[in-house]
N, C-alpha and C positions, 0 to 999 in steps of 0.2 A: 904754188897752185892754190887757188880758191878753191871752197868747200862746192857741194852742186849746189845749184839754187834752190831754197825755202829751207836750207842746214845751216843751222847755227854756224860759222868759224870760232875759231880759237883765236882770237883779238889776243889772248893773254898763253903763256903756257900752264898757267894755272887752268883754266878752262880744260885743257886738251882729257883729263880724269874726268869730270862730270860725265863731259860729252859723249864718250866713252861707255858710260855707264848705263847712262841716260839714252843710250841709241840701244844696247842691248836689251835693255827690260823692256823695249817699244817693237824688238826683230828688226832691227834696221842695221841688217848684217854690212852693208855695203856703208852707211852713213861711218858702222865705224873702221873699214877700213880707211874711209877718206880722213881718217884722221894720222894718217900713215903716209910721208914719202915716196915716192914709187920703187926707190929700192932701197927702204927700212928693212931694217932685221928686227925676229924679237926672237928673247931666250925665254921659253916656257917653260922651261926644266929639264932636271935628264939630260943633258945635254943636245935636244932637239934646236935647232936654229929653224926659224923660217924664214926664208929671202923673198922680198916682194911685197908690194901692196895685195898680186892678186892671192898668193899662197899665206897671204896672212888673214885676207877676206875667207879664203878657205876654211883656214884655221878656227877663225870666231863663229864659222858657220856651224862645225865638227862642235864645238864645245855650247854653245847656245841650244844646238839640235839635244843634247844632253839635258838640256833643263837648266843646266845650272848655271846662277845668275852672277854679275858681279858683282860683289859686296863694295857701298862708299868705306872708306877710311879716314884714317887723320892724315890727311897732305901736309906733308911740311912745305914751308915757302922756298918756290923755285931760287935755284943760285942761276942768276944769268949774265952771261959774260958776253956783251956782245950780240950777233945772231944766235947764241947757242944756248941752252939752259937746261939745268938739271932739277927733274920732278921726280917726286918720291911719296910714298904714299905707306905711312903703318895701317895695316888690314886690321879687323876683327877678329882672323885665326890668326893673328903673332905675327905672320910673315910683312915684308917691309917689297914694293915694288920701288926698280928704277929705271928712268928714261933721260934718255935725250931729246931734246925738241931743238927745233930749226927754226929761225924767221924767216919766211918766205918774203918774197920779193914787192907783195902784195901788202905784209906788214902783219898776215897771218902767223900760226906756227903750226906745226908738222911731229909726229914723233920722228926719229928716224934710226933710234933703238929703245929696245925697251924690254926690258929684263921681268918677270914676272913675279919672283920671289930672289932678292938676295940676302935674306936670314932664315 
């Protein structure tokens, strides 16, 4: 799936964190769900799953409407094998995020899981 038109893609899955970050601090709730598979999961902790693009657009709406923004990190470089690659990011509060990303067919990528905090 291509991104909608005048939205950056994720040429790289290093990109896919920026964009991320970069569509929240602007309210461009939907920009980042397109950076989601349509049926990604992400573990936000607790053991809450969310299934979907739309219940994850939900999800960044519920936490954005809070104020509270995403911090950039230190990204380590993606390990990618193929169409599949693994991103990870150490946070400013300690915690360490992890994802999966997908090359789309387009030659994009996609997360299509994504863990919030696994330290």
């Amino acid at each position: 799936m291509t991104d909608e038109p005048g939205r950056e893609p994720a040429h790289d899955p290093q990109d896919l964190e920026r964009l991320l970050i970069s569509r929240q601090w602007v309210g461009d709730i939907d920009g980042m769900a397109a950076l989601f598979e349509q049926n990604a999961v992400v573990d936000s902790g607790e053991g809450q799953l969310t299934r979907s693009r739309e219940a994850i657009r939900a999800l960044f709406a519920e936490i954005t409407a809070t104020g509270r923004k995403f911090a950039a990190g230190n990204q380590a470089p993606a390990v990618v094998s193929g169409d599949l690659a693994l991103t990870s990011t150490h946070l400013p509060d300690g915690t360490v995020t992890a994802e999966v990303a997908r090359r789309q067919g387009d030659g994009t990528w996609l997360w299509v899981i994504d863990r919030f905090s696994v330290a």
